[in-house]
TORLONU-93956 format. One record per residue (C-alpha): x, y, z; residue in one letter. Coordinates in steps of 0.02 Angstrom, whole numbers, plus 50000, padded with zeros to 5 digits. Last residue first. Layout:
N
XYZA ...
END
This chain:
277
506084540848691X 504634529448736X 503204538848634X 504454541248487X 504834524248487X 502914520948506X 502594530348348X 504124521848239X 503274505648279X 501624510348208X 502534519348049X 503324504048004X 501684494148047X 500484504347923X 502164502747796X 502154485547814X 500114483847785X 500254494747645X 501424482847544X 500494468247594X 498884474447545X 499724478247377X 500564464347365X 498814454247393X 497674464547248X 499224462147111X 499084444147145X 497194444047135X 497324455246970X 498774443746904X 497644427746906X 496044435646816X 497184446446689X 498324430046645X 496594419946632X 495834430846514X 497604434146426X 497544414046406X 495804412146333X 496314414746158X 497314401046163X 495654390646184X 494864398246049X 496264395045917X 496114379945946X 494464378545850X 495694377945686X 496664363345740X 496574355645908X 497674356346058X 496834370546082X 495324360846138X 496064351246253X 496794368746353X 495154376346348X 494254361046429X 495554356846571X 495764376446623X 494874375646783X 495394359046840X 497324359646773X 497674377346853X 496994368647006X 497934354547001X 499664363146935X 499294373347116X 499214359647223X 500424349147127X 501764363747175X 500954366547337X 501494346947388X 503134350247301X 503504365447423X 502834355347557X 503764338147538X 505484351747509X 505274359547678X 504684376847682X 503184376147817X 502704392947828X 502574404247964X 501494419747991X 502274438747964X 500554446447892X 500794441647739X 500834421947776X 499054421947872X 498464436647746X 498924421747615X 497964406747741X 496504419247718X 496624418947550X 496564399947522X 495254396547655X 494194411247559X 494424405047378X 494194387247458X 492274392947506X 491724399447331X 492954399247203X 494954397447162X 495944401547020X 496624416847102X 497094404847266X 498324391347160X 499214406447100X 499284415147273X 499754400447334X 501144394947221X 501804415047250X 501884410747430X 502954396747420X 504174406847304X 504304418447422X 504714407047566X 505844397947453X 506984414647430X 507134421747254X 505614432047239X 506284447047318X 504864459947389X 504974476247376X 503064481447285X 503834483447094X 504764468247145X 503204458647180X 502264463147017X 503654459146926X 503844444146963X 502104439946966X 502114447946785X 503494435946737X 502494422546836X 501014423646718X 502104424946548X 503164409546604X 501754398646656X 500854400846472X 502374398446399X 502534382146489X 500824378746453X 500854381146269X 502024364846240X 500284356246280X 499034364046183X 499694367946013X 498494367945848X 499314379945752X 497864391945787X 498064388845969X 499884392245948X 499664409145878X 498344414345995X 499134410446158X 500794419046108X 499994435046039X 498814437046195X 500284432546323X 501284447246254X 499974461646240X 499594454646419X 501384458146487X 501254474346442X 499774478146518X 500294470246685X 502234479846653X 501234496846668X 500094491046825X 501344487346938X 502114506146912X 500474511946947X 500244501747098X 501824509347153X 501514525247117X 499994525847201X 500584528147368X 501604541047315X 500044550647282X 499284545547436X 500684555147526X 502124551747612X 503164566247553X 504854560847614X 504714541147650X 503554538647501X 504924549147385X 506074535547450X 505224519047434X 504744529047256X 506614527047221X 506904511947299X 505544503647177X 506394512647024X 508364503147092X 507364486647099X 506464488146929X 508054493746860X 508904479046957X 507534466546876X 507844473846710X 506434462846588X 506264448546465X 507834442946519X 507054436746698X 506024426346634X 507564413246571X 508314414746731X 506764409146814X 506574393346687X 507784382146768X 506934381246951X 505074389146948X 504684386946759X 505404368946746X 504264365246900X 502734374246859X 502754366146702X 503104347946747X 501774350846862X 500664359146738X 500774344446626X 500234331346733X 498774340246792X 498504338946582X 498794322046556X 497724316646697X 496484326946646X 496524317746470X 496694302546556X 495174302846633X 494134304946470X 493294317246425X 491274317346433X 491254327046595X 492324339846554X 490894342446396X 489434345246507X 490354356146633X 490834366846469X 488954367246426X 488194371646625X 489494385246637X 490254383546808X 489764393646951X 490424408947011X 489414417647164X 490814415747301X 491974420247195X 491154434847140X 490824440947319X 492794437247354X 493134449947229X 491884462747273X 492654463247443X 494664461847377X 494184477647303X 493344485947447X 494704480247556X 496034487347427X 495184505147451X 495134502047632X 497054501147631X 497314515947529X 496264527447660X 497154519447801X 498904522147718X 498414542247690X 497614543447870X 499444534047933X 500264548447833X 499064562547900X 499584559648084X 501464556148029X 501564573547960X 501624575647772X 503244581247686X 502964595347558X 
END
C-alpha cells in the first residue's frame, strides 16, 4: 500500500538520522585513532625512498585504474543489470515509499560489498605469501573501486563523468583519514553532495589523484613493504580486506546520505508544487 507523502518524508527522516548516528560514531573514532606506537617506530626507520617509492606507486595506480583500467572492472560485474535493479527499487520506492524500500538499496549495496571482500582477501593473501608488494596495488585499487562502483550505481549515480570521478578520489582519500582532516575532508564531500561545485579542470583532478595515492601511501607504507617480503608478506596482504571494509564502509555511509538527501528534496519540491498549484 502506497504511503502518503506525510509518512514518506517521516520514513526518509527516520533513515537519515540512522546514517547520522553512524557517520557520528565514525567521526568519534577518527577523531580518537592514533597510530600504533611499534609500526610508528618502524615507518620511521625506513628509508625515504621507500615512501617515495610507494606514493609513487599509488599514483601510477590510481591513474591506470581510473582511465584504462575502468573497462577492465567493469567485467567483473553487469553494470546495466545493476542499473536496470536500481530502477526497479527507484520504482517500488516511488509507489510504496516505505522504510522498507528504503532499505533495499543499502541491502543491495551491501551484497556485492561481501562479495567483493571474499575476492580482495584471496588476492591480497596469495601475493603476500609470494612475496608481492608492488604489482599488488593495482589489484588492490581495482577491487576497492569495483565496490565503489558498485556501490554508487546501486544508489543512481553514474561514475563515468569527471565530477564523479572527482568525488570518488575524495571519498577515498577521506576514509583513510583521522582526526581533524577526516572532518575537513567530509565536510568538503556533504559540500559536493549537496549540489556544491567542483573544480574539474585537469591540474585538479591530478592534484586529488596524488592527494589520494598520498594518503593511501601514508597509512599503508608499513604493510605494503612488508609484503613485498617473503613469508612475513603474507601479513601485509592480509591487511587488504581490512582496509577494503574500512574504505568501502565510509563510501557506502556518504551514497547513502546522498541518496536520502535527493529523495528528502524531491519530495520537498513536489510539496510546494502542490502548495502553488
Amino acid at each position: 500500500m502506497a504511503l502518503t507523502r506525510d509518512k514518506r518524508i517521516t520514513a526518509v527522516k527516520k533513515e537519515l538520522l540512522a546514517v547520522l548516528k553512524l557517520e557520528n560514531k565514525m567521526e568519534k573514532a577518527a577523531l580518537k585513532a592514533r597510530p600504533a606506537g611499534w609500526k610508528t617506530t618502524l615507518e620511521n626507520k625506513l628509508p625515504r625512498k621507500v615512501y617515495n617509492g610507494l606514493e609513487s606507486a599509488f599514483c601510477k595506480g590510481f591513474s591506470v585504474v581510473f582511465g584504462k583500467g575502468r573497462s577492465i572492472i567493469e567485467k567483473s560485474y553487469r553494470k546495466e543489470n545493476i542499473q536496470e535493479d536500481q530502477s526497479i527499487r527507484e520504482y517500488a520506492l516511488q509507489v510504496k515509499g516505505g522504510r522498507k524500500e528504503l532499505r533495499q538499496m543499502v541491502k543491495s549495496a551491501k551484497r556485492s560489498h561481501a562479495r567483493n571482500m571474499a575476492i580482495t582477501t584471496v588476492e591480497g593473501v596469495g601475493l603476500g605469501a609470494l612475496g608481492i608488494g608492488m604489482p599488488d596495488i593495482v589489484l588492490f585499487i581495482s577491487a576497492i573501486l569495483r565496490g565503489v562502483y558498485e556501490t554508487s550505481l546501486n544508489y543512481g549515480y553514474d561514475y563515468i563523468e569527471r565530477e564523479e570521478q572527482l568525488l570518488i578520489l575524495k571519498l577515498l582519500a577521506a576514509s583513510l583519514s583521522t582526526g581533524e582532516e577526516w572532518q575537513h575532508r567530509s565536510q568538503e564531500i556533504d559540500r559536493i553532495m549537496s549540489g556544491g561545485a567542483q573544480d574539474t579542470s585537469d591540474e585538479a583532478y591530478q592534484a586529488q589523484l596524488h592527494d589520494t595515492a598520498s594518503v593511501f601511501a601514508v597509512d599503508m607504507l608499513l604493510l605494503k613493504f612488508v609484503q613485498g617480503l617473503p613469508i612475513v608478506g603474507v601479513l601485509g596482504g592480509a591487511a587488504n580486506p581490512v582496509y577494503y571494509r574500512k574504505v568501502l564502509r565510509y563510501v557506502q555511509l556518504k551514497y547513502r546520505k546522498r541518496w536520502l538527501w535527493k529523495i528528502s528534496n524531491e519530495l520537498e519540491r513536489s510539496g510546494k508544487k502542490r502548495m502553488e498549484s
